[in-house]
N, C-alpha and C positions, 0 to 999 in steps of 0.2 A: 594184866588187864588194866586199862587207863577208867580213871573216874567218868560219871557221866559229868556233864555242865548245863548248867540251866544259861541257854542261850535264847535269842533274839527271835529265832525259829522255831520254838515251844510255846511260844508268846503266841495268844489267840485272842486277846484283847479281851476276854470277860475275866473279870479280876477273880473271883472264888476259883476257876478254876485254874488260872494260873497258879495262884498259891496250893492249891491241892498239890498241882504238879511241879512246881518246886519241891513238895515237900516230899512226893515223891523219890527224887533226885537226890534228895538228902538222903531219905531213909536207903537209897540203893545205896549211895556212896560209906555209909556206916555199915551196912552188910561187906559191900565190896573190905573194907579194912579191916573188918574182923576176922580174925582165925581160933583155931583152940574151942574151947568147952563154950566159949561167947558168941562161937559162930550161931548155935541153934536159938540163944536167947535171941540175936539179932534177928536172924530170919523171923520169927515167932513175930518179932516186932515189926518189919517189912510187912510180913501179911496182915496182921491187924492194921497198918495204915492201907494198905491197898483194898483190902474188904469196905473198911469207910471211905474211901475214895471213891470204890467202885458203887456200892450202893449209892452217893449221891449222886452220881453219875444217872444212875437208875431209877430214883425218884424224880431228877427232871425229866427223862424222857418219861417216864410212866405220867406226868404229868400234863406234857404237849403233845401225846402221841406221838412219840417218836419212835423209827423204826426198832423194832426186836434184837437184829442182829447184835448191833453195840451190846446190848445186855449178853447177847449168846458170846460173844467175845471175850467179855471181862467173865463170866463164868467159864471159859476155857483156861484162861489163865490162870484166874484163880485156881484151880484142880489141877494144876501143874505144877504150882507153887507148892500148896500142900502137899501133893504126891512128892517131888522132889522132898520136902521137909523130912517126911518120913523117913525116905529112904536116907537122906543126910545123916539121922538117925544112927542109921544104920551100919552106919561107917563109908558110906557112897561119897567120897567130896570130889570123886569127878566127875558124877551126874549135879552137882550143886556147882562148881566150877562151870559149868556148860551154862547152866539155865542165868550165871551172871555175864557170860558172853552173851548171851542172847540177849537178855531182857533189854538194854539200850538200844538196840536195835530194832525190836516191837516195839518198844516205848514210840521211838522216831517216828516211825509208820504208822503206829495208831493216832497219836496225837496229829498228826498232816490228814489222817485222812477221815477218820470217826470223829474225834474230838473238837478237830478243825469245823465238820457238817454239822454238830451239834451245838458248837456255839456260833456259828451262823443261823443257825435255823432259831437258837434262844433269843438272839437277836431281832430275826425277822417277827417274830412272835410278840415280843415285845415280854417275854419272860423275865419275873422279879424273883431272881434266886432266893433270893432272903424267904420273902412271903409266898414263893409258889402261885402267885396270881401270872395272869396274861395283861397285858396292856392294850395288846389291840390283837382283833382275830388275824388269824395268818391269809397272806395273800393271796389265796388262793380260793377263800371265802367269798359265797356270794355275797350281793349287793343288802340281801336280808339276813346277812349275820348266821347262815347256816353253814359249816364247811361240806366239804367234799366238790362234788363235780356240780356246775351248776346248769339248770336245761335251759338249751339257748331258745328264744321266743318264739312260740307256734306262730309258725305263717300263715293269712287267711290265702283263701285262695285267689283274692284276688291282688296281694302283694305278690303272689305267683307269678301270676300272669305280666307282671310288671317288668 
């Protein structure tokens, strides 16, 4: 199994979560080189950075509204991660051999496609990681600062007729 690399295409321009996911990339490539009795402390550690990865993940979208799914996501994985753990445990290390072929690969695809939509949308938003504030309401926001749909102007009836 070849290490992951933190490359050019991971890069989504909002800097906290780059480094999250750098640190990601670290924490797989330390699991990936471990074997023996340090395998399971490794994993142990893997998942604790992925847990706080994933919850802040989940505090900015709980905080812009952003779609569910990404949360339904990052709790699948999570629950695979643990269940493999267990089973690792348990003397399973080619269901824990699988889930490190894997994980690079969901990595790739979540980050281009969830993570990708989430820091654009942080952006569009004008979302302040740090403080959890908005900068400006999302573009989609009527003219009076309400979100959602906005109702286009009753016509009288004689702009009808027009």
């Amino acid at each position: 199994m070849a290490a992951m690399e933190w490359t050019d295409k991971l890069a989504l321009g909002q800097v906290q979560m780059d480094d999250t996911h750098r640190e990601f990339v670290d924490a797989y490539n330390r699991l990936l080189s471990t074997s023996g009795e340090a395998l399971l402390v490794e994993m142990d550690a893997f998942i604790a950075h992925t847990v706080e990865h994933f919850d802040q993940e989940n505090r900015w979208m709980a905080l812009i509204g952003f779609p569910g799914c990404h949360k339904a996501e990052h709790d699948r994985v999570l629950a695979v991660c643990n269940d493999v753990r267990k089973r690792m445990a348990l003397g399973d290390t080619a269901l824990g051999r699988q889930l490190l072929q894997e994980l690079p690969i969901w990595f790739d695809n979540h980050v281009a496609t969830m993570d990708s939509a989430l820091a654009a949308y942080i952006e569009a938003v004008g979302f302040d990681v740090q403080t959890g504030e908005i900068r400006k309401p999302p573009q989609d926001s009527c003219e009076d600062g309400s979100s959602g749909c906005c109702t286009p102007p009753v016509l009288s009836p004689d702009s009808q007729a027009a």
